[in-house]
C-alpha positions as CSV (number, residue, x, y, z in Angstrom):
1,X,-18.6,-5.7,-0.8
2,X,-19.3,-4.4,-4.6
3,X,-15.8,-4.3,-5.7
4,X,-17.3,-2.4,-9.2
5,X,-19.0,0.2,-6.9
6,X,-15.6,0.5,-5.0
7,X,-13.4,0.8,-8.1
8,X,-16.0,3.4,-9.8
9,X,-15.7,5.6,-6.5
10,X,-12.1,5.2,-6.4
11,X,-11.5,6.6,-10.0
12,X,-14.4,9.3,-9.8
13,X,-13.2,10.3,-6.2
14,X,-9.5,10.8,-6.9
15,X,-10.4,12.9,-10.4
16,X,-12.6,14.8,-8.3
17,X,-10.0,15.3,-5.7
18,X,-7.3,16.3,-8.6
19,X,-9.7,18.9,-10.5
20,X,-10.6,20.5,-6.9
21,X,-7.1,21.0,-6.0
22,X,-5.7,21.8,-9.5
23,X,-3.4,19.1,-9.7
24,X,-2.4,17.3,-13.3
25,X,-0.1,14.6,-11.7
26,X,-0.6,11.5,-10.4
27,X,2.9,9.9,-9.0
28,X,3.0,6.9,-7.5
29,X,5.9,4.7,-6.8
30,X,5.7,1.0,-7.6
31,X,7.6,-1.6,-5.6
32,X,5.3,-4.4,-7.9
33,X,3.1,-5.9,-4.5
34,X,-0.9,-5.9,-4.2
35,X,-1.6,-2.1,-3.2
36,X,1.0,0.2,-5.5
37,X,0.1,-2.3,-8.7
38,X,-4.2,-2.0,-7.3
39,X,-3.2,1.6,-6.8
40,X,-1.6,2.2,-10.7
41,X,-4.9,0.4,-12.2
42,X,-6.9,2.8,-10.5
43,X,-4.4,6.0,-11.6
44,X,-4.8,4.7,-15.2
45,X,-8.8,4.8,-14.8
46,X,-8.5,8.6,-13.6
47,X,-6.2,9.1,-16.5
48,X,-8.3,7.1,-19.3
49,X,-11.9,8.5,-18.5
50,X,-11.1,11.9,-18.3
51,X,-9.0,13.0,-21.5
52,X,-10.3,16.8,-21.1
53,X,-8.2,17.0,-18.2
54,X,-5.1,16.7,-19.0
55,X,-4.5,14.2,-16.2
56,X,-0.9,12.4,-16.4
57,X,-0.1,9.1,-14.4
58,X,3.3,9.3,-13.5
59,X,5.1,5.4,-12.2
60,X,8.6,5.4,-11.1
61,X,10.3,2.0,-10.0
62,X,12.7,2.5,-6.9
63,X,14.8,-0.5,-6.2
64,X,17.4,-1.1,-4.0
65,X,19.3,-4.4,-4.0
66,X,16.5,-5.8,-1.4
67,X,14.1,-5.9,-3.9
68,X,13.3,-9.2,-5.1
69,X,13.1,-9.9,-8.7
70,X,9.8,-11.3,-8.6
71,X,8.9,-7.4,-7.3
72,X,10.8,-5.9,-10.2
73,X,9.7,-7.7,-12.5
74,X,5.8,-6.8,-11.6
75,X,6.9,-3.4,-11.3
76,X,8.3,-3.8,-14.6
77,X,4.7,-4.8,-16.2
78,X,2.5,-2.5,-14.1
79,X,5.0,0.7,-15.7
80,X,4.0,-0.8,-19.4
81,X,0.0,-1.6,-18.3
82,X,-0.7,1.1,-16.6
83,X,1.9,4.5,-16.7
84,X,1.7,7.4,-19.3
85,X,5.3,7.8,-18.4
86,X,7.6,5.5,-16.4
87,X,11.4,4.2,-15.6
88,X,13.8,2.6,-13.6
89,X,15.9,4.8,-10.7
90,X,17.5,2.2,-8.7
91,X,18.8,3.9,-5.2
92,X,21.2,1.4,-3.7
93,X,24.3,3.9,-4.4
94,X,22.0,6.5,-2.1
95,X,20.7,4.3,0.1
96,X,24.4,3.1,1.2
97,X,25.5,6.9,1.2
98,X,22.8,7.5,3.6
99,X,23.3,4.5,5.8
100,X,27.2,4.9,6.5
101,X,26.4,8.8,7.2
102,X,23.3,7.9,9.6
103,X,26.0,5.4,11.4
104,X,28.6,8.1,12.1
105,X,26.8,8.4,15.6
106,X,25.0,5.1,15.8
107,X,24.5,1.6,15.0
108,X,21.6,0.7,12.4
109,X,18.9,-2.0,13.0
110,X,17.1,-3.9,9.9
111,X,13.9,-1.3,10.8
112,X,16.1,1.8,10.5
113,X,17.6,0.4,7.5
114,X,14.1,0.3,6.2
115,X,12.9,3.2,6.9
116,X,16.1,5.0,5.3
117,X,14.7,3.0,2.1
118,X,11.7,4.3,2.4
119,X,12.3,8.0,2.9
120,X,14.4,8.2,0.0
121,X,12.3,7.1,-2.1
122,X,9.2,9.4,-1.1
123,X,12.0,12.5,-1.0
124,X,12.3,11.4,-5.0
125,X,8.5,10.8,-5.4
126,X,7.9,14.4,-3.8
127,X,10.6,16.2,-6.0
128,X,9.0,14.7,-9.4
129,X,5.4,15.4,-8.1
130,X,6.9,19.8,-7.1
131,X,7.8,19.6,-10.8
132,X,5.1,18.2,-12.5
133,X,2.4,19.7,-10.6
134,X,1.0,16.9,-8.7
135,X,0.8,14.7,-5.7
136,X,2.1,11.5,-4.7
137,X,-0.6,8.6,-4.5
138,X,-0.1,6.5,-1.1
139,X,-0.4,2.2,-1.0
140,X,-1.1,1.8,2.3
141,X,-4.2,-0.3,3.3
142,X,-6.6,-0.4,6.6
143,X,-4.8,-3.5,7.5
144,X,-1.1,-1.7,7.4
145,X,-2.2,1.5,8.8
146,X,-3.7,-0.9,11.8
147,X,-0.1,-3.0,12.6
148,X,1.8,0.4,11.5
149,X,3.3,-1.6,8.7
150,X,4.6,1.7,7.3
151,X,7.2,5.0,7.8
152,X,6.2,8.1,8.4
153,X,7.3,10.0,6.0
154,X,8.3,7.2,3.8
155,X,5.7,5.3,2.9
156,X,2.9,7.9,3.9
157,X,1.9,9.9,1.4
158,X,-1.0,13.0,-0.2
159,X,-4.0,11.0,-1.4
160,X,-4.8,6.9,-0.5
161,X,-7.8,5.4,-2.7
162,X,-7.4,2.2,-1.0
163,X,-6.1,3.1,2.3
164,X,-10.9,2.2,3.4
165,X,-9.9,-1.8,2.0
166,X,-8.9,-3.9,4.6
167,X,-5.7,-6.8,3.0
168,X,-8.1,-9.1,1.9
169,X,-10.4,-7.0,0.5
170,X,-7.2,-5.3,-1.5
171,X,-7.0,-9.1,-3.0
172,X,-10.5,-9.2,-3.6
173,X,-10.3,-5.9,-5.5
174,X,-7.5,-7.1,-7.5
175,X,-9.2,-10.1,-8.8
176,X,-12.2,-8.0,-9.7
177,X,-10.2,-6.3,-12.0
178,X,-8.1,-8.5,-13.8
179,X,-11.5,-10.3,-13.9
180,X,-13.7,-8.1,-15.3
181,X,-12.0,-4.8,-15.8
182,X,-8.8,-5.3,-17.9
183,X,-9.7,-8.8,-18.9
184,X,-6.7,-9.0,-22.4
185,X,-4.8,-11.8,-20.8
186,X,-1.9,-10.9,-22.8
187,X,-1.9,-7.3,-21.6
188,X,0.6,-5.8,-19.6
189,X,-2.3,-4.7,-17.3
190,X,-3.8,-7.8,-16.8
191,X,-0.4,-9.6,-16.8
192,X,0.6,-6.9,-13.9
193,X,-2.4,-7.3,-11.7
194,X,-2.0,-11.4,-12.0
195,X,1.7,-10.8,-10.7
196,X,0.9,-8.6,-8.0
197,X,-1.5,-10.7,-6.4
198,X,0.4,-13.6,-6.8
199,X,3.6,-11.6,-4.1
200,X,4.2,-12.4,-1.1
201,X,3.4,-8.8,0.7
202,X,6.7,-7.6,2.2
203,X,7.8,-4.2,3.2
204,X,10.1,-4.1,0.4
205,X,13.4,-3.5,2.5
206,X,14.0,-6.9,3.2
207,X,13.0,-6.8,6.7
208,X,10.5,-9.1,6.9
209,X,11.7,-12.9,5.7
210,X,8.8,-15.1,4.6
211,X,6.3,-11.8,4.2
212,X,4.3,-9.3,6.9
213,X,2.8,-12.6,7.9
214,X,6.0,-13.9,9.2
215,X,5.8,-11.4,11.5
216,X,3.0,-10.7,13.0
217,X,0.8,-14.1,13.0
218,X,2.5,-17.0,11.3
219,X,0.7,-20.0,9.7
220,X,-2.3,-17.0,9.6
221,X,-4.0,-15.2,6.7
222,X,-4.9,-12.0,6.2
223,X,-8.3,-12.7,6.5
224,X,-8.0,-13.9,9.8
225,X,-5.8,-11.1,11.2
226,X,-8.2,-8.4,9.9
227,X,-11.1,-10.6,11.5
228,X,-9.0,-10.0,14.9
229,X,-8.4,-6.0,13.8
230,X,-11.8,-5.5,13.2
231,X,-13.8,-7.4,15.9
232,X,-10.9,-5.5,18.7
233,X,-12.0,-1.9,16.8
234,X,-15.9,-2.3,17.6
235,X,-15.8,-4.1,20.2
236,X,-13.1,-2.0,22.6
237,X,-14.9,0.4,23.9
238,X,-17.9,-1.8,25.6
239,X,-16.1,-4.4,28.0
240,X,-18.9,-6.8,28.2
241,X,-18.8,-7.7,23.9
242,X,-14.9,-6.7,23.9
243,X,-14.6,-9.4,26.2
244,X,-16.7,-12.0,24.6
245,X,-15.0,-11.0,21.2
246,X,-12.0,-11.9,23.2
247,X,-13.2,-15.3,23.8
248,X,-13.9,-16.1,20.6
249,X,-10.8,-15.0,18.7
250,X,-8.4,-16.5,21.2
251,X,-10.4,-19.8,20.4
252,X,-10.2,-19.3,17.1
253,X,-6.8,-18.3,16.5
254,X,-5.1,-18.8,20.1
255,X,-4.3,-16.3,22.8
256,X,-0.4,-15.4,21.6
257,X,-1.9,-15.0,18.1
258,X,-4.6,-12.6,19.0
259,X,-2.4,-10.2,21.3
260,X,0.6,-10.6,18.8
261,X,-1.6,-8.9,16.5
262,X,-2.9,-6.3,19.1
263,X,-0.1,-5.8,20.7
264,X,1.4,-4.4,17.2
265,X,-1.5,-2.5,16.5
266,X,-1.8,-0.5,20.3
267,X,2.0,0.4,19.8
268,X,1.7,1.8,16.3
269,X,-1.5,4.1,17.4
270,X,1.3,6.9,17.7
271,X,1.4,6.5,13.2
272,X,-1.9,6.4,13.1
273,X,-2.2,10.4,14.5
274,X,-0.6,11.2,11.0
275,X,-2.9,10.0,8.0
276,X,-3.2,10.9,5.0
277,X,-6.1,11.3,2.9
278,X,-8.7,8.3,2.4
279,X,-11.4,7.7,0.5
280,X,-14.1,7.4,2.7
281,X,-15.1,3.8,2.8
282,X,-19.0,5.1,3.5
283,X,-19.1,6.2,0.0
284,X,-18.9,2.6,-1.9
285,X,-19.6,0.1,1.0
């Protein structure tokens, strides 16, 4: 892929997108991983080659106490890099409120506990984006929306410039940058975009010990799960190459990998009926 074509389309894409719908505000919150810090370099762009708009890039920081400090601290430096305006709301105090009120009928699990995590935070992301006249930016990528690593309505949100990249391709997009776009190794920027791809990706709720790895394909990258993703997509609906493509990944990556990974993907189709709005990956691939 031509990451510089990608990042180019991305910028010009969500401006256009912004100027069509009369919006002034981007909001985007930033847990510090891959996509929200990937996501914030490409807000800045919209922001920095367009000063007759009057474009704002909005970055708030939503911890709760399963944050990591790793992820705050990345946060922390994509705010200064990349923001026009920026702080710290931490919502454990909510989040607890929340919890012992949901459990007045029934138990939580570690996924509901999640989820509450992240639906508070998008209710606070939507209220500053009513005032300020904008949308909130969604993180998700192809790989995510494909193992329904994500809440709806939490996670979910208007516009997604990078919900066409598959993982690795995020990564790949990351380097580019702090390659060859924001290049000041002492800046913030650069500084942010080395941290983020240096996470481990969780869901930030502190479900998922070890990384999103840990559960679906341990011991596996992300390169090789979106290898499984995308050979399963173009090769399902014709039995003869779905079932060679079949062969091949089980031999590759073994049986319980391969339908470990589908598996999560056929049960998360019901997410998948509830998008938001991508960047067409036609327009920079």
């Amino acid at each position: 892929m031509d990451y510089k074509k990608a990042f180019e389309t991305m910028v010009s894409e969500t401006a256009r997108y912004l100027t069509e719908c009369g919006l002034k505000t981007m909001v985007l919150g930033l847990s510090g991983g891959l996509d929200s810090t990937v996501t914030a370099a490409i807000c800045h762009e919209v922001v920095h080659r367009n000063p007759d708009k009057g474009f704002r890039f909005i970055g708030v920081s939503l911890p709760c106490s399963t944050n990591s400090a790793e992820e705050n601290n990345s946060a922390s430096l994509s705010m200064q890099g990349f923001c026009d305006e920026y702080w710290v709301e931490n919502l454990q105090k909510e989040y607890l409120l929340m919890k012992a009120t949901c459990e007045q009928h029934y138990p939580s699990t570690h996924i509901s506990q999640g989820n509450i995590k992240a639906r508070l935070r998008m209710t606070y992301l939507y209220n500053m984006a009513s005032v300020t006249g904008g949308l909130v930016m969604d993180t998700d990528n192809l790989t995510e929306h494909n193992l329904g690593f994500w809440t709806i309505h939490g996670d979910v949100a208007d516009y997604n410039p990078i919900g066409g990249l598959w993982k690795h391709e995020v990564y790949e997009l990351c380097k580019y940058l702090y390659t060859e776009v924001f290049t000041d190794a002492e800046s913030a920027a650069h500084k942010a975009l080395r941290a983020g791809y240096g996470i481990t990706p969780t869901d930030g709720n502190g479900v998922a010990a070890g990384g999103d790895m840990a559960q679906i394909a341990p011991g596996h990258t992300y390169e090789e799960v979106d290898d499984i993703l995308m050979t399963y997509l173009n090769t399902k609906d014709d039995a003869v190459e779905l079932q060679k493509a079949m062969e091949r990944l089980n031999a590759a990556y073994g049986a319980e990998t391969v339908e470990r990974v589908l598996k999560r993907h056929r049960g998360s189709e019901f997410k998948r009926r509830r998008m938001p709005l991508v960047i067409e990956r036609s327009l920079y691939d």
